[in-house]
Wavefront OBJ file of the C-alpha trace (Angstrom):
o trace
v 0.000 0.000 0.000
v 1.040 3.899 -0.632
v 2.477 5.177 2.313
v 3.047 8.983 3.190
v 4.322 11.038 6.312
v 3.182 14.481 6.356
v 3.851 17.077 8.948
v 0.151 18.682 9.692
v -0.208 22.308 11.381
v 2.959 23.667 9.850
v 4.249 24.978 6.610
v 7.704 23.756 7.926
v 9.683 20.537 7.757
v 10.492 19.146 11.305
v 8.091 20.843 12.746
v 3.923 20.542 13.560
v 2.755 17.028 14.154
v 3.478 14.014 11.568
v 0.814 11.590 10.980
v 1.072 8.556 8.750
v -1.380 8.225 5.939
v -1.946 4.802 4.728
v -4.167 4.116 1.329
v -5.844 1.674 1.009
v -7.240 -0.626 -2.081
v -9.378 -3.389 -0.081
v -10.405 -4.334 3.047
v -8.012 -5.398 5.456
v -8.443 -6.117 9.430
v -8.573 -4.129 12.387
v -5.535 -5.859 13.810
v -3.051 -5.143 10.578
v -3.890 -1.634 10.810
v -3.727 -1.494 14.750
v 0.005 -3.277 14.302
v 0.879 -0.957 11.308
v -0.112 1.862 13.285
v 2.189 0.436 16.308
v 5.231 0.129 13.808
v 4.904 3.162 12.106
v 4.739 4.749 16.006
v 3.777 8.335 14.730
v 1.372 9.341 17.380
v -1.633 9.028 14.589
v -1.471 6.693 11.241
v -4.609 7.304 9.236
v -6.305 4.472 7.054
v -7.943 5.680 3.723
v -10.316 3.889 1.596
v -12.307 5.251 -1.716
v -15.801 4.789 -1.008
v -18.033 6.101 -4.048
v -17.451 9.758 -4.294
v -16.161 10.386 -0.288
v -13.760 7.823 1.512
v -13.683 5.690 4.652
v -11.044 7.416 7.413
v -10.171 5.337 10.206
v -7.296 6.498 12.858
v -4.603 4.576 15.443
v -2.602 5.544 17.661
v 0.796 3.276 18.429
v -2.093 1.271 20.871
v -5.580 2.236 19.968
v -8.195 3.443 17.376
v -9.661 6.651 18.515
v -12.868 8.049 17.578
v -11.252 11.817 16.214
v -8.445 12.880 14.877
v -7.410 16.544 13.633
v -3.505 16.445 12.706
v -4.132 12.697 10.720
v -7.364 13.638 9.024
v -5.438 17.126 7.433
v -2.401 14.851 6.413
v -4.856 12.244 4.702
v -6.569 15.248 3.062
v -3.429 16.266 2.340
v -2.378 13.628 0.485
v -5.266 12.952 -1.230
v -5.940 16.602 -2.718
v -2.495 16.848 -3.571
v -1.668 13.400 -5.243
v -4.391 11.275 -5.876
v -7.410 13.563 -6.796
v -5.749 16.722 -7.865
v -8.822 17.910 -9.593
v -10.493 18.195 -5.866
v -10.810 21.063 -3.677
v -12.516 19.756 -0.937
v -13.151 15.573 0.607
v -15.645 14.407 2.626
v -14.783 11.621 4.726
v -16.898 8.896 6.692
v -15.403 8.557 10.295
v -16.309 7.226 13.518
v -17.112 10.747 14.593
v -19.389 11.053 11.806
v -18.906 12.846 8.485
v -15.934 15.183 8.294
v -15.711 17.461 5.440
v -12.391 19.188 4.566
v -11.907 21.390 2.123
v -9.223 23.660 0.631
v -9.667 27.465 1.251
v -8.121 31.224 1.152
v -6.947 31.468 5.054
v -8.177 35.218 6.404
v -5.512 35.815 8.202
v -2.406 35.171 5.451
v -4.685 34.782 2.356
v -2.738 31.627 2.004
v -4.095 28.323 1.037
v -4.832 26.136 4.277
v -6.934 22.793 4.778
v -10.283 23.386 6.746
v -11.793 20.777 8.862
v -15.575 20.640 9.982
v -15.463 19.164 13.263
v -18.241 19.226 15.967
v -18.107 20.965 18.962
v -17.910 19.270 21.961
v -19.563 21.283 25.171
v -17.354 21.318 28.436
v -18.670 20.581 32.190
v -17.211 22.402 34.658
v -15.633 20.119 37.554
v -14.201 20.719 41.242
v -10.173 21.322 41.043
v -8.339 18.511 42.524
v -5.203 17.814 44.289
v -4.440 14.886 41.729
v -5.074 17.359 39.060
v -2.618 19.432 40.198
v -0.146 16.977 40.924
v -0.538 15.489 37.306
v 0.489 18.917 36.149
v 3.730 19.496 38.352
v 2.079 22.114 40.899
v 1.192 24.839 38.316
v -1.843 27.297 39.461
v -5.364 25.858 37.739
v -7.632 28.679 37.468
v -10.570 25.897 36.173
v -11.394 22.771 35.446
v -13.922 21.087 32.921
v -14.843 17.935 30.757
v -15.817 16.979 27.492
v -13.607 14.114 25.851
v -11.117 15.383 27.312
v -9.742 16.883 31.153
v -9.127 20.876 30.507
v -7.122 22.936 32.605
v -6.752 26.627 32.253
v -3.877 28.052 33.557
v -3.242 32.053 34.376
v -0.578 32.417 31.540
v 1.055 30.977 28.140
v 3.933 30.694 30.267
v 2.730 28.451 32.849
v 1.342 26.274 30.007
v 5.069 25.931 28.544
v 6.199 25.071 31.926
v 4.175 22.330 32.772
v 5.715 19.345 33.941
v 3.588 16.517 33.409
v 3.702 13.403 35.360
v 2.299 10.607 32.732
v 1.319 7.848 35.789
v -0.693 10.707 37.549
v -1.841 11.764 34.041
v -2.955 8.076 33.898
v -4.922 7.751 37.353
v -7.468 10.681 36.127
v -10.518 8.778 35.698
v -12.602 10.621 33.948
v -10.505 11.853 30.761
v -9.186 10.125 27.765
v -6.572 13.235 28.138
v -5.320 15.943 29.999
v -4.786 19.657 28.118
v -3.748 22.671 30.030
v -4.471 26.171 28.265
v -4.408 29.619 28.882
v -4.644 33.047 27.260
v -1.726 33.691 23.908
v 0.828 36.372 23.824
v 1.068 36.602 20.172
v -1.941 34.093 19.885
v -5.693 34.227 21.295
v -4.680 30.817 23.002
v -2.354 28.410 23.613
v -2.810 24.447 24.716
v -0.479 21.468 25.172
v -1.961 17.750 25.178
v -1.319 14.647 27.125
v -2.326 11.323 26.361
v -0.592 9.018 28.178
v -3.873 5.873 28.187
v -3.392 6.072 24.440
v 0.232 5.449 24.173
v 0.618 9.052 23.445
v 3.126 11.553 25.811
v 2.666 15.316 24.307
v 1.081 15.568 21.414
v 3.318 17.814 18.991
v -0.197 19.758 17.672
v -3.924 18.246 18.528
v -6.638 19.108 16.174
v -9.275 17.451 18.010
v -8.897 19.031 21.437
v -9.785 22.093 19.254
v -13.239 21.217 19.181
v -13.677 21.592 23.381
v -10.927 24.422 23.567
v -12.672 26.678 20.476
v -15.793 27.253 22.222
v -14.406 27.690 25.755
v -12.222 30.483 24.327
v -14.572 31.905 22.041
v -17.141 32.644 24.920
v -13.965 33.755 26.595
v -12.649 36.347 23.870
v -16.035 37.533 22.463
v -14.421 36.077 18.973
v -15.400 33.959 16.466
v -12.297 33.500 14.798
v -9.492 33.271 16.672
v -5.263 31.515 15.869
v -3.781 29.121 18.394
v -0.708 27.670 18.881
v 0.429 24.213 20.666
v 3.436 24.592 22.858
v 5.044 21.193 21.923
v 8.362 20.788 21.048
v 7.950 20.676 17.519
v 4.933 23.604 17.395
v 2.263 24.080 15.382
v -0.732 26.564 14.234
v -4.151 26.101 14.101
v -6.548 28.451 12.831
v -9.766 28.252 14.253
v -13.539 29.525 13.767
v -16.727 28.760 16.238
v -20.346 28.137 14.664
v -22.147 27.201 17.142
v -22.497 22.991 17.121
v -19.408 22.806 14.651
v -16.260 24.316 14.398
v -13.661 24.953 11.891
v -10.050 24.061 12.484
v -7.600 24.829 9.507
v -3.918 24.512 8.678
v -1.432 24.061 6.679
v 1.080 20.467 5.958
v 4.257 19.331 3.818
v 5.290 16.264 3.130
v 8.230 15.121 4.525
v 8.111 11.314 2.631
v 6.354 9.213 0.942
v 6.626 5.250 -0.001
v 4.937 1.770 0.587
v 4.304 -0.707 2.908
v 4.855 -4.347 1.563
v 1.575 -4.930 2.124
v 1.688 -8.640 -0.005
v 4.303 -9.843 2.624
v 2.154 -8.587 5.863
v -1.119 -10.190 4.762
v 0.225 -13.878 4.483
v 1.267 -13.697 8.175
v -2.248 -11.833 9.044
l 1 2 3 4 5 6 7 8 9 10 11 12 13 14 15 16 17 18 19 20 21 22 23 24 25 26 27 28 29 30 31 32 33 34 35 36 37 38 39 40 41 42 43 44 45 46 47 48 49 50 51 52 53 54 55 56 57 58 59 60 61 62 63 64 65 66 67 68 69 70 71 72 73 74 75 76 77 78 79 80 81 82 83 84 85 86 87 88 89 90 91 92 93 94 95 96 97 98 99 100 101 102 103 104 105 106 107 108 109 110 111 112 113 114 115 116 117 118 119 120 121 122 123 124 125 126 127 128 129 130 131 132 133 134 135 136 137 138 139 140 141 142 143 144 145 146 147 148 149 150 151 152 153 154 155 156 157 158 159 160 161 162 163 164 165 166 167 168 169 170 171 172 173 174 175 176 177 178 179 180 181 182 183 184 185 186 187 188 189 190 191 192 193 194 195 196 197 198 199 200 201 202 203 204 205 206 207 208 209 210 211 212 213 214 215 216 217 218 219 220 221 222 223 224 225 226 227 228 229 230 231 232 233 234 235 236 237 238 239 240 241 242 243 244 245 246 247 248 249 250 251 252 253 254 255 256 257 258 259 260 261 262 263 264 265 266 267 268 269 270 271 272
């Protein structure tokens, strides 16, 4: 099978957050993709399959599938726009989460040409600020706390969000949260986040897409804005331009490839 790496959330090499992007021409199981997933050991590896006129998306991480994906579904869009249908300027994709539709489009703030996602937004529940939540985070100051798919923390400053030092096995004894992101107010941005996911075999995520769907409306009822840029304080870095409507939101960005290839698919399936 074709095989790409593409660095989502950045117009720079070596930097935003690589996702593998797998295409596929027939079925194969949940296992093979779940163990190339685990070998690639990006922190996403998308599975694409033509179905009619929109195609079947499926995501892993190194251990599991998850049900959403931002970073992985812009690299498979990506790739798709850019070297199988070139003629395209917009996919719609059937997902776990529902359908996705992506699209190429004139960015407002650049006038450059980023991918935009239609994700749903996901409403938060505010929760009581614990001592293991505070402990997961290395002591930093948690101004609030709330739920969605996620555990958000919002800290007083972008700098205490760079300076969070996570602990992954407190991280892990959080009940109630496939992950933990902290967040706060930008400096140069309307908001910055990082993103844990220890459970899913995931440390920091270099630049989440989907925790943009519970962090978007928090900070848009924050701000008073409807279209706002973030940025992820990972390592690597990445930005994510962002809009609120209401029960969706749009999450854009830009990607470059940084290889492409194939997975000897004939010589996986006979040991299946």
């Amino acid at each position: 099978m074709k095989y790409y790496v593409v660095d989502s959330f950045t117009e720079k090499m070596f930097s935003g957050n690589p996702a593998g992007v797998c295409l596929l021409e027939g079925e194969i199981s949940e296992k093979l993709m779940q163990d190339i997933a685990s070998e690639n050991n990006l922190a996403e590896t998308a599975f694409v399959r033509k179905n009619g006129d929109s195609y079947d998306l499926r995501w892993f991480t190194p251990e599991i599938e998850i049900d959403l994906c931002g970073h992985a579904t812009l690299a498979a869009a990506f790739v798709i726009l850019n070297f199988v249908d070139k003629a395209r300027r917009g996919i719609i994709f059937n997902t776990r989460s529902g359908e996705i539709r992506v699209a190429v489009k004139k960015n407002i703030v650049d006038l450059n040409d980023v991918y935009e996602m239609d994700f749903p937004a996901w409403e938060l529940k505010a929760l009581e600020i614990t001592e293991l939540m505070g402990r997961a985070i290395g002591g930093a100051n948690i101004k609030e706390a709330y739920l969605a798919r996620d555990l958000i923390l919002v800290l007083d400053s972008e700098e205490a969000v760079a300076g969070v030092a996570p602990d992954f096995e407190l991280i892990r004894e959080i009940p109630e949260a496939f992950a933990l992101v902290v967040t706060a107010r930008g400096n140069k941005s309307d908001f910055v986040s990082r993103f844990f996911a220890p459970k899913a075999g995931i440390s920091e995520d270099h630049v989440t897409g989907s925790s943009h769907s519970e962090l978007i409306p928090y900070w848009a009822k924050q701000l008073d804005k409807k279209v706002m840029t973030a940025l992820q304080l990972s390592k690597r870095g990445g930005c994510i331009f962002c809009e609120h409507h209401g029960e969706r939101v749009k999450i854009a960005g830009k990607a470059v490839l940084y290889m492409s290839g194939e997975i000897i698919y004939n010589k996986i399936k006979k040991g299946e």
